[in-house]
C-alpha positions as CSV (number, residue, x, y, z in Angstrom):
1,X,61.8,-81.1,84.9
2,X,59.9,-84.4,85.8
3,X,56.9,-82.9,83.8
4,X,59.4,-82.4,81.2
5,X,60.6,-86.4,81.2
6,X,57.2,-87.3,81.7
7,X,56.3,-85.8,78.4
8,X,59.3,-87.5,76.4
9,X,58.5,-90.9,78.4
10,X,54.9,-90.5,76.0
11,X,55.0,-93.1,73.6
12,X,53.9,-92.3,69.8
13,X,50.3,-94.2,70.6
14,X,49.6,-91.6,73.8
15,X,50.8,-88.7,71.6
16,X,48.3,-89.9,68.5
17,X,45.2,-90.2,71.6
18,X,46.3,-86.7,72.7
19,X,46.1,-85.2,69.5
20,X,43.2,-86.8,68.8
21,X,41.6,-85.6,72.2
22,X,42.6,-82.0,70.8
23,X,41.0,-82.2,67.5
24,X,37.8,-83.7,69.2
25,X,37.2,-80.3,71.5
26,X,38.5,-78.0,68.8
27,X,35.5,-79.6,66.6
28,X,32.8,-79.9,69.1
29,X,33.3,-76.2,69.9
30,X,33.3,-75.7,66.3
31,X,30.0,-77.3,65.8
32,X,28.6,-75.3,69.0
33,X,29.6,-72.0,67.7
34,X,28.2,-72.3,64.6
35,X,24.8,-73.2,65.9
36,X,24.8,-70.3,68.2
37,X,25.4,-68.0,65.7
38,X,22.5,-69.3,63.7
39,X,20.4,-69.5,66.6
40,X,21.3,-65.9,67.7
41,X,20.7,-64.5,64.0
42,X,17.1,-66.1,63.6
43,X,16.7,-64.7,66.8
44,X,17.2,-60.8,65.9
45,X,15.9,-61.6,62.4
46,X,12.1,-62.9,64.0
47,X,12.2,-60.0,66.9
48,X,12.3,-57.5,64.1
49,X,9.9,-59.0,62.6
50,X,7.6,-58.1,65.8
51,X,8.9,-55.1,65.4
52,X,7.5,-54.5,62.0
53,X,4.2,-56.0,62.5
54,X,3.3,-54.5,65.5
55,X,5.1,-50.7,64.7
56,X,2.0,-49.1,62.8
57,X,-0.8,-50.2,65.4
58,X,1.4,-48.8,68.0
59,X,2.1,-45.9,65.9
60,X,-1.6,-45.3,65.5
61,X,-2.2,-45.6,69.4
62,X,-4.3,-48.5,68.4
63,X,-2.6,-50.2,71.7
64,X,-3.9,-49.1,74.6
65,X,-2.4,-51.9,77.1
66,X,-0.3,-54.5,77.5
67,X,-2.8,-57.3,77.2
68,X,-4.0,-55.8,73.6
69,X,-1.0,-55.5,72.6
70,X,0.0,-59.2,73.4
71,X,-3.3,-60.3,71.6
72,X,-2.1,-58.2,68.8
73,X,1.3,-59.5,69.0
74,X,0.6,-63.2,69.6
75,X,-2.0,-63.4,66.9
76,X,0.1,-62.3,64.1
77,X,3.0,-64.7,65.0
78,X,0.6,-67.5,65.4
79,X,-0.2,-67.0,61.7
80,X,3.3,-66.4,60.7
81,X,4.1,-69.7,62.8
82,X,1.1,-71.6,60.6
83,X,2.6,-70.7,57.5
84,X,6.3,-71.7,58.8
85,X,5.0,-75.4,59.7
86,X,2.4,-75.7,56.9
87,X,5.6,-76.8,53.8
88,X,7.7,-79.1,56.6
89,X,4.5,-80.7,57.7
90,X,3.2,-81.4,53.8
91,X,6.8,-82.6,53.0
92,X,6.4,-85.3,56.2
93,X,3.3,-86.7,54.8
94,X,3.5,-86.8,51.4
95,X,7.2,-88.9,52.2
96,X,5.1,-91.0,54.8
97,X,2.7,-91.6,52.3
98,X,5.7,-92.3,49.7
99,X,7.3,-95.0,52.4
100,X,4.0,-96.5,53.2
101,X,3.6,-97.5,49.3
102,X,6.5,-98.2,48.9
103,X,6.3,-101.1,51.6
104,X,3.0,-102.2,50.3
105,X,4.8,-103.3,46.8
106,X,8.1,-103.8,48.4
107,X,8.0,-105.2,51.9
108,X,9.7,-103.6,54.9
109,X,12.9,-101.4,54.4
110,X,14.9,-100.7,57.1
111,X,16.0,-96.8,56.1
112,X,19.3,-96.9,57.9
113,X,20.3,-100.4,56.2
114,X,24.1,-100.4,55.7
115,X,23.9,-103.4,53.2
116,X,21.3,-103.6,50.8
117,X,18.4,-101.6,51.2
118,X,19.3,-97.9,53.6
119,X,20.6,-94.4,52.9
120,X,23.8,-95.6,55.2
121,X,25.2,-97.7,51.7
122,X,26.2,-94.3,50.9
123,X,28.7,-93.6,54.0
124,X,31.3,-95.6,55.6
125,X,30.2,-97.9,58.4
126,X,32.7,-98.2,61.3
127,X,32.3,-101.0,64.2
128,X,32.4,-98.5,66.6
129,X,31.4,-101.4,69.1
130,X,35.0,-103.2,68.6
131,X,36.9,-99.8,68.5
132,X,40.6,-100.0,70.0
133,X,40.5,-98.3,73.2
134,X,43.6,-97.7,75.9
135,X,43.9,-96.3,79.4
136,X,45.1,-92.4,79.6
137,X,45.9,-91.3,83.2
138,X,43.7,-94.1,84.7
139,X,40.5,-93.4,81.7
140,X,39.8,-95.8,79.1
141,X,39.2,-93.6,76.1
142,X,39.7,-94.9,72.1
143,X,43.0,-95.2,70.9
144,X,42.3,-96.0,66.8
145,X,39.8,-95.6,64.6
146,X,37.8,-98.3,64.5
147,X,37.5,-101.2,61.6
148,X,35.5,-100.5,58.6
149,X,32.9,-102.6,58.0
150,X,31.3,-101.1,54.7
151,X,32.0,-99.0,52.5
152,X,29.8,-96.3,50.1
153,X,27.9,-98.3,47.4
154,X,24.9,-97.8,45.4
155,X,22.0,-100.4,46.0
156,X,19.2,-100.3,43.6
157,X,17.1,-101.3,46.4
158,X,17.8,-98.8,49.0
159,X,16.4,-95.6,46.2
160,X,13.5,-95.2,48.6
161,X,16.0,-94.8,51.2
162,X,17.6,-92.0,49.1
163,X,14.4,-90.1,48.7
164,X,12.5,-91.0,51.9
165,X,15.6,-89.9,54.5
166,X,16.8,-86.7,52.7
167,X,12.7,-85.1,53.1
168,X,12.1,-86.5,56.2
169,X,15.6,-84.8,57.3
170,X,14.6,-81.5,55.8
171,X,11.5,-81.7,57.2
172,X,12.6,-81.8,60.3
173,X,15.4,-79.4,60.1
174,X,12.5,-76.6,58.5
175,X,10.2,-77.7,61.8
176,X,13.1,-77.1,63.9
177,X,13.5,-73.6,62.2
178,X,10.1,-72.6,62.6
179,X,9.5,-73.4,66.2
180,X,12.8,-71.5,67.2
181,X,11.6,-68.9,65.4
182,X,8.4,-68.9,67.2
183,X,9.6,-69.0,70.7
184,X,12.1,-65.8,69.4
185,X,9.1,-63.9,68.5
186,X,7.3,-65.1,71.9
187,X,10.6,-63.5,73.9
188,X,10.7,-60.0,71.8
189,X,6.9,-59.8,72.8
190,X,7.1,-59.8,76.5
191,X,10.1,-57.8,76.0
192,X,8.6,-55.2,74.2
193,X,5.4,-55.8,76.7
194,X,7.4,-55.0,79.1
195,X,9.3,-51.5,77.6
196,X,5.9,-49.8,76.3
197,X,3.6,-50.0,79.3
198,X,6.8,-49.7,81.6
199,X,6.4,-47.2,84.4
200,X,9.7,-45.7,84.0
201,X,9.4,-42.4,81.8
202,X,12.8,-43.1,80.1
203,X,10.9,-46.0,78.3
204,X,7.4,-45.0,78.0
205,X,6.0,-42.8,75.4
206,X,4.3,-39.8,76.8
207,X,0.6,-39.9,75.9
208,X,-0.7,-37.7,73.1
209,X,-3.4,-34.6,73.8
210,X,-5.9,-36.2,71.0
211,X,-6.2,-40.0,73.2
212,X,-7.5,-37.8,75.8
213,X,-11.4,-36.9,76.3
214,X,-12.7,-33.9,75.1
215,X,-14.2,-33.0,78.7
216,X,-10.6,-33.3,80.5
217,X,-9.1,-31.3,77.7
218,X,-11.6,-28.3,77.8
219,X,-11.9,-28.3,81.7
220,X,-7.9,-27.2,82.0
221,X,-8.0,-24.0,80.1
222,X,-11.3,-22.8,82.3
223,X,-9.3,-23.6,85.7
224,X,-6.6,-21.2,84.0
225,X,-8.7,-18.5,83.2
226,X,-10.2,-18.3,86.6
227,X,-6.5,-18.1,88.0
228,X,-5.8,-15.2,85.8
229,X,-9.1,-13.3,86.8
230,X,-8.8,-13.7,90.7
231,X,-7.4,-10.7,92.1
């Protein structure tokens, strides 16, 4: 019953932070979820992509132990991870280069200039240093959104902003990418490693008559034959 009171006794400002409060979690989790689904399906993409590099050498008993097949392995996803950084890397220089002229003829420009001359004329810009905030059982949290302080608006100035944030962004969301990727592949190959050359005969493959020598495999049949002749 007190709980109950308690809850009416909330005033239309508390219920507003409360709500708020709700909205906040429910969107972080949100956010979280949806990266771990992309990080868990570039994952299982990029360890079957081990998979299907390094299937016909095994196939072809071409590995013979677990240090050649993690030379194998780690070679061909060394070259898969050069040609994953190779376009992010060319896109960050050739915008460097871009920014650098740009300055020469233009003088410096702050990229994240909310007036004149950044990509942030294009959003709004809150004071988030002056924001409202109020206690909440004994926590100061915000209360209000805080006061505008600009609004979106196109400055001729700020076009290298426009062109110079947006590459450097992808850029560095593609590097991002590839170096996941890479340390994906590096897990499926101790993992693999690991199953092949494991000493438990559920997950090792039996080895085939033809890797053996030809001395072992003609001695057995002699050793039967002289079984079968001693009285």
């Amino acid at each position: 019953m007190n709980k109950f009171l308690f809850l009416v006794k909330l005033s239309e400002k508390d219920w507003r932070l409360i709500i708020a409060i709700f909205l906040i979690f429910v969107l972080i989790f949100l956010i979280f979820s949806l990266i771990f689904d992309v990080v868990r399906q570039v994952m299982r993409r990029q360890g079957r992509r081990v998979d299907a590099d390094m299937k016909m050498l095994v196939e072809a008993d071409l590995i013979r132990s677990p240090k050649d097949f993690s030379r194998n392995a780690h070679r061909k996803s060394n070259v898969v991870l050069f040609y994953q950084l190779f376009p992010p890397i060319l896109i960050a220089l050739c915008t460097t280069v871009i920014y650098v002229i740009a300055m020469l003829f233009m003088g410096p420009i702050n990229l994240f200039d909310y007036k004149t001359e950044g990509i942030s004329t294009l959003f709004y810009i809150f004071d988030w240093a002056n924001q409202p905030r109020a206690n909440f059982f004994g926590i100061n949290l915000p209360s209000d959104w805080p006061e505008v302080i600009s609004t979106p608006h196109f400055a001729p100035r700020a076009i290298i902003s426009y062109m110079v944030v947006p590459l450097y962004f992808i850029s560095l969301l593609w590097g991002i990418l590839a170096i996941q990727s890479y340390l994906s592949r590096f897990i499926r190959i101790l993992v693999l490693k690991r199953k092949l050359f494991s000493a438990d005969l559920d997950d090792k493959r039996l080895l085939d008559l033809s890797a053996l020598e030809p001395e072992s495999v003609e001695e057995e049949p002699k050793k039967e034959e002289i079984d079968v002749l001693s009285p």
